[in-house]
C-alpha positions as CSV (number, residue, x, y, z in Angstrom):
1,X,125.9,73.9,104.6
2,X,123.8,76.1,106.7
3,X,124.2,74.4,109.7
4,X,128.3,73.5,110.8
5,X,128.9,69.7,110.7
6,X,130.0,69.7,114.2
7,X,127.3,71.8,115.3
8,X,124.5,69.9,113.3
9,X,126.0,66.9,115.1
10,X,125.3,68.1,118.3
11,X,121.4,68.7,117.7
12,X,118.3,67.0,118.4
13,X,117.2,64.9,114.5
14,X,113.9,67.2,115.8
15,X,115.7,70.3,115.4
16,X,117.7,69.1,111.8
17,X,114.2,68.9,110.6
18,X,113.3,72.6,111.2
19,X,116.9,74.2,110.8
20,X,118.6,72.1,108.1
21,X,119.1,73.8,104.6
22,X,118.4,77.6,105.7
23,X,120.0,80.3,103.3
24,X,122.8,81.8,105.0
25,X,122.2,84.3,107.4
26,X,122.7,87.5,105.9
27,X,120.9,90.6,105.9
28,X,117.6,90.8,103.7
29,X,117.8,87.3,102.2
30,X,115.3,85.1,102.9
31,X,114.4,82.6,106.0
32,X,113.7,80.1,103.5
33,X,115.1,79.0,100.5
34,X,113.4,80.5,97.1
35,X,112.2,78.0,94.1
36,X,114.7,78.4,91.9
37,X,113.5,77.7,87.7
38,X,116.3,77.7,85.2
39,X,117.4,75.2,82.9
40,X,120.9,76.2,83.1
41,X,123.3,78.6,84.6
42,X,126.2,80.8,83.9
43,X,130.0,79.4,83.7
44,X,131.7,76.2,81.7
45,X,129.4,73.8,82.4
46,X,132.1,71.8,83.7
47,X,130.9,69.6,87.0
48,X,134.9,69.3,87.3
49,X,135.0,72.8,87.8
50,X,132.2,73.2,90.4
51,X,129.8,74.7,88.2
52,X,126.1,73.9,87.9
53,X,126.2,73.7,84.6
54,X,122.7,72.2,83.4
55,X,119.4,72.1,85.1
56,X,119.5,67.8,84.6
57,X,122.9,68.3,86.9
58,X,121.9,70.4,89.8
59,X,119.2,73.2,91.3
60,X,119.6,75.2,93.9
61,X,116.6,74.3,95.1
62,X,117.1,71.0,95.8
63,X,120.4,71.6,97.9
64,X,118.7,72.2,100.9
65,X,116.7,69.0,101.1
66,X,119.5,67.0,100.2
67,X,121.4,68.7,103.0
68,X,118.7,68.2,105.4
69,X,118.1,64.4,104.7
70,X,122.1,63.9,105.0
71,X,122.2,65.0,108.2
72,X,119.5,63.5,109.6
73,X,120.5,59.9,108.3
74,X,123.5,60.8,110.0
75,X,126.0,61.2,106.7
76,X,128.2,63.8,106.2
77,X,127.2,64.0,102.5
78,X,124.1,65.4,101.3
79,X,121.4,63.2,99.6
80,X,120.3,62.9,96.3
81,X,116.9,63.6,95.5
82,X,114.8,61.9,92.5
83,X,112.1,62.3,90.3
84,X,110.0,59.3,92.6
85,X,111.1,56.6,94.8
86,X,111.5,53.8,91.8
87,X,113.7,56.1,90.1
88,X,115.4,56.0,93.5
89,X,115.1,52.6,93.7
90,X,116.7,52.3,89.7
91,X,119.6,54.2,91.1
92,X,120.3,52.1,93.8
93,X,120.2,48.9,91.9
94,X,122.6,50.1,89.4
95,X,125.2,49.8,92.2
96,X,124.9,46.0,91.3
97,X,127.8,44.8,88.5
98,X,125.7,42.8,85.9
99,X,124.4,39.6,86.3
100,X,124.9,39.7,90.1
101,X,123.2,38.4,92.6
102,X,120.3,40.6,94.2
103,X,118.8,38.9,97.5
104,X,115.8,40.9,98.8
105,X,112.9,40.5,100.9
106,X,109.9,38.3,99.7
107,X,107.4,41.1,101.0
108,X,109.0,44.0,100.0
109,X,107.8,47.6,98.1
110,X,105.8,46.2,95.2
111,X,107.6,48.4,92.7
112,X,111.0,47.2,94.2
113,X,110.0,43.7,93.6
114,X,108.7,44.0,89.8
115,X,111.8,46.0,88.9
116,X,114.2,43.1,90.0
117,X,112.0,40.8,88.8
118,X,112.0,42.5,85.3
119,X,115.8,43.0,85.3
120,X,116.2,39.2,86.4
121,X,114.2,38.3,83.6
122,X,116.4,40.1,81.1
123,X,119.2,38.2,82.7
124,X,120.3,41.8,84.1
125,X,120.7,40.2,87.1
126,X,119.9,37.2,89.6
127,X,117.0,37.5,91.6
128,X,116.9,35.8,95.3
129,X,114.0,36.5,97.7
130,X,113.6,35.5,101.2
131,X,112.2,36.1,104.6
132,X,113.8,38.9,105.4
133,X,113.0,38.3,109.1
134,X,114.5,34.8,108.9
135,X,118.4,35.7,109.8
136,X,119.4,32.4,108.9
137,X,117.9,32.0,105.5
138,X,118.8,35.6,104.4
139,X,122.6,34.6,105.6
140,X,121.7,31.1,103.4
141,X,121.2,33.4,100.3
142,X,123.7,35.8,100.5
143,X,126.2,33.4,100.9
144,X,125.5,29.7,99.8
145,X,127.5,26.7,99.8
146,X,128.8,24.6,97.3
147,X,131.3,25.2,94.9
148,X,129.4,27.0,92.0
149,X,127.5,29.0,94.3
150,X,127.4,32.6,93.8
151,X,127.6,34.8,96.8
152,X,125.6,37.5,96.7
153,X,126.5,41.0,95.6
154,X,123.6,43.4,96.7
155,X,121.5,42.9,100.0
156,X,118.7,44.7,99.7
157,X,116.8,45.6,103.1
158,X,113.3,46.5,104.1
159,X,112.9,46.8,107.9
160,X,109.8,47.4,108.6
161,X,108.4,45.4,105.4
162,X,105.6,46.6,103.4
163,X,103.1,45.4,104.2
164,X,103.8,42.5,106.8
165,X,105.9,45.1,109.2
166,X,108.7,42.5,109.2
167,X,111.6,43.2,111.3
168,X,114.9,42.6,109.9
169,X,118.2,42.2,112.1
170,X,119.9,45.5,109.6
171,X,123.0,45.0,112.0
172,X,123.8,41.0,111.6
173,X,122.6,41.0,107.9
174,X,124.7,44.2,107.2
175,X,127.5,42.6,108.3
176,X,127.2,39.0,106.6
177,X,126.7,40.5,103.4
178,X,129.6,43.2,103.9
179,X,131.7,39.8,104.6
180,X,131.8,38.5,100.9
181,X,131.7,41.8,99.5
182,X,128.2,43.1,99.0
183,X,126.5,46.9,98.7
184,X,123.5,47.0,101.6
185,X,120.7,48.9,100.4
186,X,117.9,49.6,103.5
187,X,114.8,50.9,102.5
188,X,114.0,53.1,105.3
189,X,110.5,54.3,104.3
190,X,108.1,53.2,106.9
191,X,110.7,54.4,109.4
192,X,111.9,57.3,108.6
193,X,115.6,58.7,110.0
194,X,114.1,59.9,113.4
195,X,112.8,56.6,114.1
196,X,115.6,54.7,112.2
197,X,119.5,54.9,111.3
198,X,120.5,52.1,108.7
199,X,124.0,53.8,107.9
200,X,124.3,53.7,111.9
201,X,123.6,50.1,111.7
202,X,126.2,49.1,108.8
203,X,123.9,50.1,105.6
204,X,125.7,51.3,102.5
205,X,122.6,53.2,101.2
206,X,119.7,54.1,102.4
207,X,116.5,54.7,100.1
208,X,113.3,56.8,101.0
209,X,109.8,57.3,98.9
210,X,109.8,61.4,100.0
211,X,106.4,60.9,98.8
212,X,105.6,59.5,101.9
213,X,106.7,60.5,105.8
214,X,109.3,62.7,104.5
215,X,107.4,65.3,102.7
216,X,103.6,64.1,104.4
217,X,101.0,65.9,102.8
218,X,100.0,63.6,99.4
219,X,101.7,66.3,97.5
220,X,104.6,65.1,95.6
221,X,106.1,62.3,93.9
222,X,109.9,62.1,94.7
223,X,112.4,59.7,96.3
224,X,115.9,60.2,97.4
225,X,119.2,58.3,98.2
226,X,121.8,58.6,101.4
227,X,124.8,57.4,101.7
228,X,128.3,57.5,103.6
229,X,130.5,56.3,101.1
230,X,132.0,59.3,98.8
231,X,132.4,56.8,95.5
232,X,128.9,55.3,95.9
233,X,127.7,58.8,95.9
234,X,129.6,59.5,92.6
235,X,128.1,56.6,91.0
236,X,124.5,57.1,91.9
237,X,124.7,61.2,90.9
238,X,126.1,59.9,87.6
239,X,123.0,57.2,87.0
240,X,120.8,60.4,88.3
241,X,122.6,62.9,85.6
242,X,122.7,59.7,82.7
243,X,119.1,58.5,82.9
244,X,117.5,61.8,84.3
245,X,115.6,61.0,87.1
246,X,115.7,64.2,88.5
247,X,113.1,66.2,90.6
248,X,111.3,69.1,89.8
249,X,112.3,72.7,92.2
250,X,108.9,73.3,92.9
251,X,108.6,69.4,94.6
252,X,111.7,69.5,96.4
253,X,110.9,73.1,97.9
254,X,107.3,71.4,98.9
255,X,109.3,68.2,100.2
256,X,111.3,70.5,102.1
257,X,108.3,72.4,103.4
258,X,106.8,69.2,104.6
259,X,110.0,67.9,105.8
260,X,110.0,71.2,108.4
261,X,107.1,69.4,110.5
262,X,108.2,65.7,110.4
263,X,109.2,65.4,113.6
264,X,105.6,66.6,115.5
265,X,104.0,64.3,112.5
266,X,105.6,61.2,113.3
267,X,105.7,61.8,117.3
268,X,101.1,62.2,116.6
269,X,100.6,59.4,114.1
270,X,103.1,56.8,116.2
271,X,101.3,57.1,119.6
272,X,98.0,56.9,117.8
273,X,99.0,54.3,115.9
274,X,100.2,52.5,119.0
275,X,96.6,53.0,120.7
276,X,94.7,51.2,117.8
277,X,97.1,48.9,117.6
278,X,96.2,47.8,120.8
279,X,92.6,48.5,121.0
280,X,92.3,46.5,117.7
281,X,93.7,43.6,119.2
282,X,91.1,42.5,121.3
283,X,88.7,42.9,118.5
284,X,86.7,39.6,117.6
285,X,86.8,40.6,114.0
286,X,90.4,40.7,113.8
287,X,92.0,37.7,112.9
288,X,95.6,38.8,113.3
289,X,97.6,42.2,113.7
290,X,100.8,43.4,113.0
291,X,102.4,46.7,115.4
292,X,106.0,46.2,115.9
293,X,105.0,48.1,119.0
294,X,102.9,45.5,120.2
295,X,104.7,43.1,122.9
296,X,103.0,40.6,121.1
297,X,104.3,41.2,117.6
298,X,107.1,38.4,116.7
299,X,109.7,41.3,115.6
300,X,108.9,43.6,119.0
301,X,112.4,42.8,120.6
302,X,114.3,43.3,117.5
303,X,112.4,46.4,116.7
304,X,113.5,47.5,120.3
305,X,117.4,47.6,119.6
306,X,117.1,48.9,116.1
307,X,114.3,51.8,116.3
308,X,113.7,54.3,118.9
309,X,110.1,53.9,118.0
310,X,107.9,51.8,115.9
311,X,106.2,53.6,113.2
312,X,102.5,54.2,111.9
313,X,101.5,51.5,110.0
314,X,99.5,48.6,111.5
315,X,98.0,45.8,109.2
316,X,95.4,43.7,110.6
317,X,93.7,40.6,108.6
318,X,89.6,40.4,108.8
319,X,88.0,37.6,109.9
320,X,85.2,36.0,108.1
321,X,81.7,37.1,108.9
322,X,78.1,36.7,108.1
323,X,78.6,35.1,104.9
324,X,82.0,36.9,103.8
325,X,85.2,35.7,103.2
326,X,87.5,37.5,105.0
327,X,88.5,39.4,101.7
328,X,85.0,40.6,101.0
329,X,85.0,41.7,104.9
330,X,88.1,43.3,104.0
331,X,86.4,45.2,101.4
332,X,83.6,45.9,103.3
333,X,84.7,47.3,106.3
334,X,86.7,50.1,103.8
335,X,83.7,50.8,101.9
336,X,82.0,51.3,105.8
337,X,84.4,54.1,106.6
338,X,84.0,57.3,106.3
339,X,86.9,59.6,108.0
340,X,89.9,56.8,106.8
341,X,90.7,57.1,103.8
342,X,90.7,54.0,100.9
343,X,93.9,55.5,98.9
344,X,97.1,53.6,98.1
345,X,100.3,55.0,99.8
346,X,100.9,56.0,103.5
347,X,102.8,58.7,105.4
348,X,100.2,61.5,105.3
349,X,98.9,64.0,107.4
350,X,95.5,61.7,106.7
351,X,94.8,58.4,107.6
352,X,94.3,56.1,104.7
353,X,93.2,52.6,104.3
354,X,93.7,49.7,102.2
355,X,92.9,46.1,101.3
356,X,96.1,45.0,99.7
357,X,95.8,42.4,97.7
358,X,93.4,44.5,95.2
359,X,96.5,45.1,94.0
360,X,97.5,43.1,90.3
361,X,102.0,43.4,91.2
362,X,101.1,42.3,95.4
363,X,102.8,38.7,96.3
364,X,100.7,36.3,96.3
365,X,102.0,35.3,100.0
366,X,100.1,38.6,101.6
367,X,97.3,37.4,102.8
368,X,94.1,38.2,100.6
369,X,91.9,39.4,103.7
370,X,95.3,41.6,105.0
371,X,94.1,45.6,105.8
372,X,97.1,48.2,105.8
373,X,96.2,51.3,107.9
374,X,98.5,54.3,107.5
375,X,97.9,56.5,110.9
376,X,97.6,59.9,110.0
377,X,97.3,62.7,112.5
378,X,93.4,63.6,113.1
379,X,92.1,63.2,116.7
380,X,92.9,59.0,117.7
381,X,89.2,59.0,119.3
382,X,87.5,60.1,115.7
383,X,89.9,57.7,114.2
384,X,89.0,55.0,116.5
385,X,85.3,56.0,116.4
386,X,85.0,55.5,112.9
387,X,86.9,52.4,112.9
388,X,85.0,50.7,115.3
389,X,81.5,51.8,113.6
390,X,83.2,50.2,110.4
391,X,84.0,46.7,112.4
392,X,80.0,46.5,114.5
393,X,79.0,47.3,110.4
394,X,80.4,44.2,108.9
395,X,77.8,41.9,111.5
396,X,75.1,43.8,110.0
């Protein structure tokens, strides 16, 4: 490691980000760590024996951004970066013995939910979703009464949820499902580990789309994995090596480039994104929002004693106007704007906007007329400007 265990622990998650995964210091190598391109190296080839081996088993480059991300999800193993966040996502749920029982979050990642679905329709395993903000219904699932009923073996977390910014209780949920013996698996995308801590809070795993917050410039495609646990580690490098999910060096040295300025990213697009949370509010043409920041917002306390922040993303739902249903003002006020972006994803320097239902794999339970904003870093007044100019355009 470049940085000492017991010195990393001592620093600031703002200062992991920047000093995390440096070469060593010595004289005339280089401050940062060089893309390195080979398919294989010299020695046996023996993992055993602490060789590299094989390009599919390890790179150089992507040390350093595994280090990084280990330490700042508060591990003392480094991650494991993948090829995208489903492969990361395929990892994790190979954790789950065959035909267990999965219980995840009824608005949940999209791709996270069609690859359960899929594998419960191959009888792979069994598939049980739920209102992940509900504590009582998730506790229901994961372990139910009656004497056939199958206690759950995975728990799969999303806190906040895409796209409803549901707030699960990680700590009580962790530790019902860690009762009758199941992996927890937090998805800690929309948070990121300076805003968030699942292992802290009793997680097994932790998942993140890099694509997004972590490496934040719309660059790459990658996802990675975290955990505490030595033998959950061995299993997910060996899915990672088996099925070859791995990530191109010239990714994870941009993911780790991005990665450097997290912290001033997420400290700009969260107090932004808590001033149009709040000036959107009191807007007539918003039906509803959702801000965990907002005192208003029905998971605000839980938020509080689980994040030390409350993210970027706010999702409002449009009201009907002038002859629109509230999906066609949906669409509308997108097609009105003109410094937000209309893109899928989030986590971006940018600000993008969608209406997400447009998408075919969305539940059917988001509402039709629902608007995710992603909170990018540009001036909050231009971002506000534009927005409002979008909202006066739909009476028009």
């Amino acid at each position: 490691m470049s940085l000492s265990e017991q010195y990393a622990a001592s620093l600031s998650a703002e200062t992991v980000v920047v000093a995390a995964g440096r070469p060593a210091r010595e004289r005339d190598e280089p401050v940062n760590p060089p893309i390195v391109l080979s398919s294989t190296y010299f020695g046996t080839g023996a993992l055993g024996d602490g060789d590299r081996g094989y390009g599919r088993y390890s790179n150089p480059t992507w040390d350093p951004f595994e280090e990084a991300l280990g330490q700042l999800e508060g591990s003392e193993l480094p991650g494991l970066l993948y090829a995208s966040g489903l492969a990361a996502v395929s990892s994790a749920l190979s954790l789950l013995p065959a035909g267990g029982v999965l219980v995840m979050p009824s608005h949940s990642y999209a791709g996270s939910l069609v690859m359960a679905t899929e594998l419960a329709q191959k009888g792979v395993l069994e598939l049980r979703t739920v209102d992940i903000t509900d504590t009582d219904a998730v506790k229901a699932q994961i372990a139910p009464q009656g004497p056939d009923a199958k206690a759950a073996r995975m728990l799969w977390l999303e806190s906040p949820t895409n796209p409803m910014l549901g707030i699960a209780d990680i700590r009580e949920l962790t530790a019902a499902a860690h009762r009758v013996g199941a992996i927890v698996v937090t998805d800690n995308t929309f948070s990121t580990p300076l805003v968030q801590q699942p292992l802290s809070l009793g997680s097994d795993v932790v998942l993140h789309s890099v694509t997004k917050y972590l490496a934040g410039h719309s660059d790459v495609v990658l996802g990675a994995l975290v955990t505490s646990n030595p033998d959950i580690r061995a299993a997910l490098l060996h899915h990672r090596i088996i099925h070859g999910g791995i990530a191109g060096p010239f990714e994870a040295w941009l993911a780790l480039r991005g990665l450097r300025t997290l912290a001033l990213r997420v400290e700009r697009s969260q107090a932004s994104a808590a001033v149009l949370a709040e000036r959107l509010s009191t807007h007539p043409l918003i039906d509803s929002i959702r801000f965990p920041g907002l005192p208003t917002d029905p998971g605000h306390e839980r938020a509080k004693t689980q994040m030390s922040g409350f993210g970027s993303i706010v999702c409002v739902q449009i009201a009907p106007v002038a002859g629109l249903s509230g999906a066609d003002a949906a669409d509308k006020l997108v097609r009105a704007l003109q410094l937000w972006l209309p893109a899928t994803s989030l986590g971006g320097v940018e600000s993008l906007i969608e209406r997400r239902r447009r998408h075919a794999a969305e539940p059917l339970s988001v509402p039709d007329n629902l608007v995710r904003l992603s909170v990018g870093i540009e001036n909050i007044e231009d971002l506000w400007a534009d927005l409002k100019q979008a909202l006066d355009s739909l009476g028009r």
